[in-house]
C-alpha positions as CSV (number, residue, x, y, z in Angstrom):
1,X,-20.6,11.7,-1.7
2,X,-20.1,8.2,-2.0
3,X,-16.4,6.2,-1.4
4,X,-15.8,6.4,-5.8
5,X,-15.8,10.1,-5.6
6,X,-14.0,10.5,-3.2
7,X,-11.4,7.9,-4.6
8,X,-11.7,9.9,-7.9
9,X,-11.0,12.8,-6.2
10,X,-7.9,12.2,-4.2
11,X,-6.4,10.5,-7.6
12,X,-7.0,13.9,-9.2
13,X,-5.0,15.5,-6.1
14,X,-2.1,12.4,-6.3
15,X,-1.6,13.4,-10.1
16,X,-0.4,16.9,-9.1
17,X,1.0,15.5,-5.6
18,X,2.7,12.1,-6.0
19,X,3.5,12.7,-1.7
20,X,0.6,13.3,0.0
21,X,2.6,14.3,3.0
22,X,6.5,14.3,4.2
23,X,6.8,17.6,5.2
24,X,4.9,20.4,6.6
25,X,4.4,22.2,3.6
26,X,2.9,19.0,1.9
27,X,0.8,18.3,4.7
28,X,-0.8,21.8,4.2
29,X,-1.2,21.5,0.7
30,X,-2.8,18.4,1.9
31,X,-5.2,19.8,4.4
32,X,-6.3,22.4,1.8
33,X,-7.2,20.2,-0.9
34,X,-9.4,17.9,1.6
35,X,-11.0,21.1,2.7
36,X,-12.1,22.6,-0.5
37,X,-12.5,19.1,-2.6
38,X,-14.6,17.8,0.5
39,X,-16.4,21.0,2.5
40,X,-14.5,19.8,5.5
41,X,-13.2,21.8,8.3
42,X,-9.9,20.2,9.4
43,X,-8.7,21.6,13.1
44,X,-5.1,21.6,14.0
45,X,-5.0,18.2,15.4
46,X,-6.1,16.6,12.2
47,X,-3.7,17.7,9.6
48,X,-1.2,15.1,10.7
49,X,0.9,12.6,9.2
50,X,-1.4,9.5,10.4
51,X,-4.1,11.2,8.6
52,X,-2.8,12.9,5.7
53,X,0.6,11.5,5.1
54,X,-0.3,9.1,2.3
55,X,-2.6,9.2,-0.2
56,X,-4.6,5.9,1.2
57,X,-4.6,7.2,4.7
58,X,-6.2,10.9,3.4
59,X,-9.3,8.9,1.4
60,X,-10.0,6.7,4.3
61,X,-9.9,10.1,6.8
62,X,-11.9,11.6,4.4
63,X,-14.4,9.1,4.3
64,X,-14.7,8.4,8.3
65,X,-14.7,12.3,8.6
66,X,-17.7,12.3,5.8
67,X,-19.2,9.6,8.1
68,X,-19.5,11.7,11.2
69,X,-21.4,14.6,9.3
């Protein structure tokens, strides 16, 4: 998957979600779409705010977590 999908992807997720994160429940929400839209396996430590709480800081995550596959 190449950094245009996964831009594509998020934007799909930000048009449902204007808030990436903010609250707990958000940051969930958050966490679940990156696992399913992705095949990623997010532990506890990652669904945070410094990594999902915006919509930029989730597609570059996504893309150093892609990386590291």
């Amino acid at each position: 998957m190449n950094s245009k999908d996964i831009i594509e992807r998020i934007e799909e997720f930000r048009k449902t979600r204007p808030d990436a994160g903010c609250d707990n429940t958000r940051l969930l929400e958050a966490a679940l779409f990156v696992e399913d839209a992705f095949g990623l396996c997010l532990n506890d430590d990652e669904i945070c705010e410094k990594n999902l709480g915006t919509h930029q800081a989730m597609e570059g995550f996504v893309q150093n977590k892609i990386k590291a596959i």
